[in-house]
PASEBA-1860 file (N, C-alpha, C; in nm, 3 decimals):
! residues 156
1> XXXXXXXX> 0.084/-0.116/0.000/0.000/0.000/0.000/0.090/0.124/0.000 ~ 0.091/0.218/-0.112/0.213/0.320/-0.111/0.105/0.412/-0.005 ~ 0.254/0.510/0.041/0.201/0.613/0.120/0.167/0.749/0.093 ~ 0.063/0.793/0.063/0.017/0.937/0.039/0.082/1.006/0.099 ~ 0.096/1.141/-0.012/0.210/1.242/0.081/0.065/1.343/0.154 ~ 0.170/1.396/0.274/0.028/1.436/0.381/0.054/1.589/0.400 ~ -0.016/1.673/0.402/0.006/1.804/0.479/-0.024/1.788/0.635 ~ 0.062/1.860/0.739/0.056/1.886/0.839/0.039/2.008/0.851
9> XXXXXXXX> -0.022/2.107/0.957/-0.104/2.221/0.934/-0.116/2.237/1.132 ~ -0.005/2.323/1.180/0.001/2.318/1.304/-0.086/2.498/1.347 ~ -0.176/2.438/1.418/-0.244/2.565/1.475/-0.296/2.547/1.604 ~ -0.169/2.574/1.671/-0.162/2.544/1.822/-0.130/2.657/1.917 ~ -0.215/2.678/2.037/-0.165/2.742/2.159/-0.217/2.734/2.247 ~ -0.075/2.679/2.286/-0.090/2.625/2.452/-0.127/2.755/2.554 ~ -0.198/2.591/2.632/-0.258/2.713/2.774/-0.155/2.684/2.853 ~ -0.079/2.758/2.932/-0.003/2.829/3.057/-0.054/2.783/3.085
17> XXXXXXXX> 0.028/2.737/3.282/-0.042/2.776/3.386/-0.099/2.897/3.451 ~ -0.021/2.999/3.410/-0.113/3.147/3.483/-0.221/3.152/3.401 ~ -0.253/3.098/3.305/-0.382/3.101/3.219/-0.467/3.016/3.260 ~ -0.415/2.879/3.332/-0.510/2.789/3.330/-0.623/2.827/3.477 ~ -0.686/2.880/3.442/-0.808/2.876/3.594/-0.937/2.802/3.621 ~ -0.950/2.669/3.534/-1.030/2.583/3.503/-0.959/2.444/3.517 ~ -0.871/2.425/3.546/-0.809/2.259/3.576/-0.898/2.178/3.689 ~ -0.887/2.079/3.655/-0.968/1.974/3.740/-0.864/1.863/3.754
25> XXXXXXXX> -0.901/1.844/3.879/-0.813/1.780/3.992/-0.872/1.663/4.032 ~ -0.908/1.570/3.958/-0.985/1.449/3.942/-0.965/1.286/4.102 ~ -0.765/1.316/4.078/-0.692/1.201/4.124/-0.658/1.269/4.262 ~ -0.631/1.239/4.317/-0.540/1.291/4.482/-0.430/1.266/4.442 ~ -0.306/1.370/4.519/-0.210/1.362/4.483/-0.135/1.382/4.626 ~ -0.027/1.320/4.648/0.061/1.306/4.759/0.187/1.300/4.715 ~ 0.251/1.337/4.677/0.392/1.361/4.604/0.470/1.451/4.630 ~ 0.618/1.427/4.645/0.710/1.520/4.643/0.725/1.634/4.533
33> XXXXXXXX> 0.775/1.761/4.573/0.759/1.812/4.518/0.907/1.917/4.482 ~ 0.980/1.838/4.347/1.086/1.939/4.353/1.130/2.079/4.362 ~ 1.231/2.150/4.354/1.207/2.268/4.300/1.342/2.311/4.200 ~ 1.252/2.374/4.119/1.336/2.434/3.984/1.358/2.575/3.964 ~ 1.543/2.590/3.922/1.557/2.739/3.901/1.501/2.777/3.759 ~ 1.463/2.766/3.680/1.444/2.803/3.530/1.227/2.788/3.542 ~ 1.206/2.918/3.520/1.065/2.967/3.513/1.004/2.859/3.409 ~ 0.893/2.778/3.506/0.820/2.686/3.404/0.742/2.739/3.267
41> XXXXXXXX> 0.731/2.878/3.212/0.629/2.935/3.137/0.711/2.915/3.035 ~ 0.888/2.944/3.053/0.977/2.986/2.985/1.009/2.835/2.945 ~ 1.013/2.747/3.012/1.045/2.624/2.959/0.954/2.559/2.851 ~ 0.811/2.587/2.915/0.721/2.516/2.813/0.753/2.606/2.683 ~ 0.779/2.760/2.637/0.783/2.791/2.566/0.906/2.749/2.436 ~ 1.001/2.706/2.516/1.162/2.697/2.442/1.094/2.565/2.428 ~ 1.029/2.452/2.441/1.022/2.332/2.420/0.912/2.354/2.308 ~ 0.828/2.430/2.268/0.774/2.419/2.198/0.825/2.497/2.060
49> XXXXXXXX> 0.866/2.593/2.064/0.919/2.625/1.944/1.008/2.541/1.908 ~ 1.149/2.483/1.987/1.210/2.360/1.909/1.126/2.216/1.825 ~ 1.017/2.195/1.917/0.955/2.126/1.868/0.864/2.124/1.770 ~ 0.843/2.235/1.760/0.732/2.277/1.646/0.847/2.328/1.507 ~ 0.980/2.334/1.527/1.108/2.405/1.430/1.118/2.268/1.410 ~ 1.156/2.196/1.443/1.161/2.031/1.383/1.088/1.936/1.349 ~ 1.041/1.981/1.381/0.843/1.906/1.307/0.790/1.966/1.186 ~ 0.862/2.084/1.158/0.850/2.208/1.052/0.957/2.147/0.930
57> XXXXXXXX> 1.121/2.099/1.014/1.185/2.041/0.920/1.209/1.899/0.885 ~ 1.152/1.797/0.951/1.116/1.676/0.951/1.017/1.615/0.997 ~ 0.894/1.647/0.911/0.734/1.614/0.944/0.690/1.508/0.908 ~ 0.831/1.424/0.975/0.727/1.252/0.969/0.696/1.237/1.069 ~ 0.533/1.181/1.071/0.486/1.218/1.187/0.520/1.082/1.307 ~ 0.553/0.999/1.270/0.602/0.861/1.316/0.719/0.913/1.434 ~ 0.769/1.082/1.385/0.935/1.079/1.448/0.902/1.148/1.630 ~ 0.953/1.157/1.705/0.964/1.203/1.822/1.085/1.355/1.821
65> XXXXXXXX> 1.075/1.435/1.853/1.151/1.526/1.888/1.281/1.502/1.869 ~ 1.322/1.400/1.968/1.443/1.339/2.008/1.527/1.264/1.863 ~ 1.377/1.205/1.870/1.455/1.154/1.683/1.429/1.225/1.563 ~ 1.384/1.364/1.538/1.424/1.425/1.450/1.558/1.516/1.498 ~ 1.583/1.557/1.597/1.720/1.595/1.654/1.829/1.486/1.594 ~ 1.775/1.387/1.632/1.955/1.279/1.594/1.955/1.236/1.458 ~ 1.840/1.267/1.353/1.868/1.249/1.268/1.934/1.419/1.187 ~ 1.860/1.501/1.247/1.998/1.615/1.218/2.120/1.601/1.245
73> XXXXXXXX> 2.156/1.565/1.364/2.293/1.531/1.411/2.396/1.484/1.336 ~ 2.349/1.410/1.222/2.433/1.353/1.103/2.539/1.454/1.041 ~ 2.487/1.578/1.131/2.597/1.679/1.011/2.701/1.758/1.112 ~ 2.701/1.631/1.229/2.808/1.679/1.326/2.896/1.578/1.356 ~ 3.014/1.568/1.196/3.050/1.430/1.219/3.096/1.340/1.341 ~ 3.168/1.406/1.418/3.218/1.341/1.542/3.094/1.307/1.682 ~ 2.944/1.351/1.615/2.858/1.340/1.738/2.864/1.161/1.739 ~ 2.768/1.156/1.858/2.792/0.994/1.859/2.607/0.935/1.811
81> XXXXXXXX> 2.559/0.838/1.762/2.465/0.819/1.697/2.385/0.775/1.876 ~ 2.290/0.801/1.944/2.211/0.787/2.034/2.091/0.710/2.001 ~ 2.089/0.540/2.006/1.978/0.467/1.954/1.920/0.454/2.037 ~ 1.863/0.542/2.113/1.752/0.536/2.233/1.667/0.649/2.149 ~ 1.719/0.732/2.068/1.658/0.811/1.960/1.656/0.784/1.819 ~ 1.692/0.668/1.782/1.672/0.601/1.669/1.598/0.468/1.658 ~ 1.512/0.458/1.662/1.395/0.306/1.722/1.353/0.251/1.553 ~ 1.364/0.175/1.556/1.263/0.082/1.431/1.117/0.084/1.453
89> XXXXXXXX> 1.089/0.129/1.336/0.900/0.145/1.316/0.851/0.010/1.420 ~ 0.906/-0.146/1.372/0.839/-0.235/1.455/0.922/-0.237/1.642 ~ 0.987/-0.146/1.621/0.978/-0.176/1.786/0.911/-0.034/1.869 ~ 0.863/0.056/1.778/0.788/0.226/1.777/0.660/0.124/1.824 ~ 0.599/0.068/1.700/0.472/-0.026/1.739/0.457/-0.125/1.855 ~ 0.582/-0.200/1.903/0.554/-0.292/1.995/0.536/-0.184/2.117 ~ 0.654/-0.086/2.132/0.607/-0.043/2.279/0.469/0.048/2.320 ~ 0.396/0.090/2.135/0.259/0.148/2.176/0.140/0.026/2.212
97> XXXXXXXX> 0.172/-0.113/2.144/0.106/-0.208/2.145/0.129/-0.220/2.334 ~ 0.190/-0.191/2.375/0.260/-0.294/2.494/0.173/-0.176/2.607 ~ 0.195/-0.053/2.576/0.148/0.067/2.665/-0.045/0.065/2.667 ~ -0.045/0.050/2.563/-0.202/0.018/2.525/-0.274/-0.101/2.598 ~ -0.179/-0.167/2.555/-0.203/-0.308/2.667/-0.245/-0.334/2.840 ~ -0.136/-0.255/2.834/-0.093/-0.237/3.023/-0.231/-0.092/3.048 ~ -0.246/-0.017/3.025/-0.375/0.086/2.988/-0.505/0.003/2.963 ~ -0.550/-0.039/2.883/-0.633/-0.107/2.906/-0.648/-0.253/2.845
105> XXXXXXXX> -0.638/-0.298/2.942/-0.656/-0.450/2.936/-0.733/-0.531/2.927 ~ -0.819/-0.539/2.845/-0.932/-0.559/2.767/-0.894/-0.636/2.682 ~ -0.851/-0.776/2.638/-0.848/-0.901/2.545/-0.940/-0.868/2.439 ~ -1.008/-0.810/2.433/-1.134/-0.825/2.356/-1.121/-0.722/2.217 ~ -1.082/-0.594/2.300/-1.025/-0.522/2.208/-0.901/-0.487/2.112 ~ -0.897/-0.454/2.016/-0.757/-0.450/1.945/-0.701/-0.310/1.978 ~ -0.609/-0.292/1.919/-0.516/-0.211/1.983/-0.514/-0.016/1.938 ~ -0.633/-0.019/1.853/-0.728/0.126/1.802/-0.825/0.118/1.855
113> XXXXXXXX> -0.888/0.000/1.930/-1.006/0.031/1.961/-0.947/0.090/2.102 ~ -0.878/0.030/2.157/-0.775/0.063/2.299/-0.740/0.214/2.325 ~ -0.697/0.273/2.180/-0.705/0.385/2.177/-0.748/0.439/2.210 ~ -0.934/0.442/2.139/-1.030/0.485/2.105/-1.116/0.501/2.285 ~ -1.057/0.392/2.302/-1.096/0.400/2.477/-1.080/0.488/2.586 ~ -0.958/0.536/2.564/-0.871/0.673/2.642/-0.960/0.722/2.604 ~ -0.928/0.776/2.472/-1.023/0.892/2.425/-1.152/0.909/2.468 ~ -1.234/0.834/2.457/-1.365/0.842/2.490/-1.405/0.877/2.655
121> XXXXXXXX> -1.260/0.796/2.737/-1.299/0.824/2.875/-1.240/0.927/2.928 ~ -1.122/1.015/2.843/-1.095/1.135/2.866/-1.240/1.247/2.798 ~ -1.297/1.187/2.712/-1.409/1.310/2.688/-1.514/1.298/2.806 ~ -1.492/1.162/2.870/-1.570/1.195/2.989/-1.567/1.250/3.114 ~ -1.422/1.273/3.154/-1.378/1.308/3.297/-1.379/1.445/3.218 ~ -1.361/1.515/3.101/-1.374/1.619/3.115/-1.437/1.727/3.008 ~ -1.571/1.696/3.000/-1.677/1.714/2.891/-1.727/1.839/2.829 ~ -1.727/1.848/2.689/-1.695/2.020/2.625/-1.724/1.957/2.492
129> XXXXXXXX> -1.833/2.002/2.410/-1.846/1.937/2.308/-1.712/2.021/2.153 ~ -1.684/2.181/2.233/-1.628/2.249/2.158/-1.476/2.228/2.187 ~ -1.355/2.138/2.267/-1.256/2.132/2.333/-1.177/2.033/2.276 ~ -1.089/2.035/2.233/-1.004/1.930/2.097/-0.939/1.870/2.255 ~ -0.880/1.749/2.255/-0.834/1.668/2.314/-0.703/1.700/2.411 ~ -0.592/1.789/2.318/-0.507/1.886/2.408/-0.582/1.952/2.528 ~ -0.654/2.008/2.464/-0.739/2.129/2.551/-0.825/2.042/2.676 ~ -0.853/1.936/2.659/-0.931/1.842/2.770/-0.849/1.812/2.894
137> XXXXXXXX> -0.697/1.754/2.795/-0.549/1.693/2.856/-0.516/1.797/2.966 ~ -0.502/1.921/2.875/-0.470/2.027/2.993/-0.557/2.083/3.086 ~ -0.683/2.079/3.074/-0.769/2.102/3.187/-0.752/1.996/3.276 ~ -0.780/1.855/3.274/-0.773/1.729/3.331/-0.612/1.770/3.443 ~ -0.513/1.815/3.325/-0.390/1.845/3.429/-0.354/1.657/3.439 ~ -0.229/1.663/3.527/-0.162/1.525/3.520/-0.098/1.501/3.676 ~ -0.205/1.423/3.728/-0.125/1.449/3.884/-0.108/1.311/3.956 ~ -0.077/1.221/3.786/-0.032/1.091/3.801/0.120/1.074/3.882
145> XXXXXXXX> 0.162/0.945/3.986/0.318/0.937/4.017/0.352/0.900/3.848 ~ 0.514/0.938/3.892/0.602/0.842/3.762/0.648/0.729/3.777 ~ 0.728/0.697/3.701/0.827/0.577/3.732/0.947/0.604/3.832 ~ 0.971/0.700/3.850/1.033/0.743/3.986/0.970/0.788/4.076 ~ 0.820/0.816/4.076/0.762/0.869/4.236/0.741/1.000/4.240 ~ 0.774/1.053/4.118/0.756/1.207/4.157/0.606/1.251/4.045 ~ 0.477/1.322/4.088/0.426/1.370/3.991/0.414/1.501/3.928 ~ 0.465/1.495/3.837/0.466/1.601/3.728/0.422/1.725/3.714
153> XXXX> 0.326/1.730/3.808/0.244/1.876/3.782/0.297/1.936/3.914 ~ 0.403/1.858/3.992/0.489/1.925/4.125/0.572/2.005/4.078 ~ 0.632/1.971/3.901/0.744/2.003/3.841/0.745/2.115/3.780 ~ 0.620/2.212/3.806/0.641/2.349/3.763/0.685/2.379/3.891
END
């Protein structure tokens, strides 16, 4: 099946936290809470223009940040090649297959319908018929632990 060439068409802006005055706080949260010298507004901002500048110059949408960075890197001969940012399409798929899995665990379903599941139960914890899915994400807020114990929304 050849692949149609695609337009990407980015028309995005993020909500701040000094903007956000509508978050919902769904989960309890008990977590440590670091602290950082570099202003969180300023961070989300430098992360998004790089990311949106490399998504601008390598808009496959398959790629991660990280791996459109190391595939620039090619033009710094002595850098070193970082294959924690270079993944094979079938091992890109096993670890969404594997995350989907562990998320919802449902035998029954395949692995779009699994998808399709988040989705549907994120339009329910936080319901707006006019609110694209970012916009839900960031109201909802994230005040999950990590894999180290710390949650995320401590990290502004």
């Amino acid at each position: 099946m050849p692949i149609e060439p695609m337009k990407i068409v980015l028309d995005y802006v993020p909500l701040l936290p000094a903007q956000d005055k509508d978050r919902r706080k769904v989960f309890e949260d008990h977590e440590y809470s670091p602290r950082f010298d570099d202003d969180f507004e300023e961070v989300v901002e430098e992360l998004i223009d790089l990311s949106v500048r490399l998504l601008t110059l390598l808009p496959d949408p398959s790629l991660s940040p990280d791996e459109r960075l190391e595939r620039l890197a090619r033009v710094v001969p002595h850098s070193q090649l970082v294959t924690a940012h270079r993944r094979s399409v079938r091992h890109k798929l096993y670890q969404l297959r594997r995350r989907l899995d562990e998320l919802v665990p449902d035998e029954k379903l395949d692995h779009r319908q699994k998808l399709e599941w988040l989705v549907h139960r994120l339009e329910e914890l936080v319901p707006g018929e006019d609110l694209r899915p970012i916009q839900r994400l960031e109201k909802l807020g994230d005040y999950r632990s990590t894999d180290v114990g710390l949650a995320p929304w401590h990290w502004q």
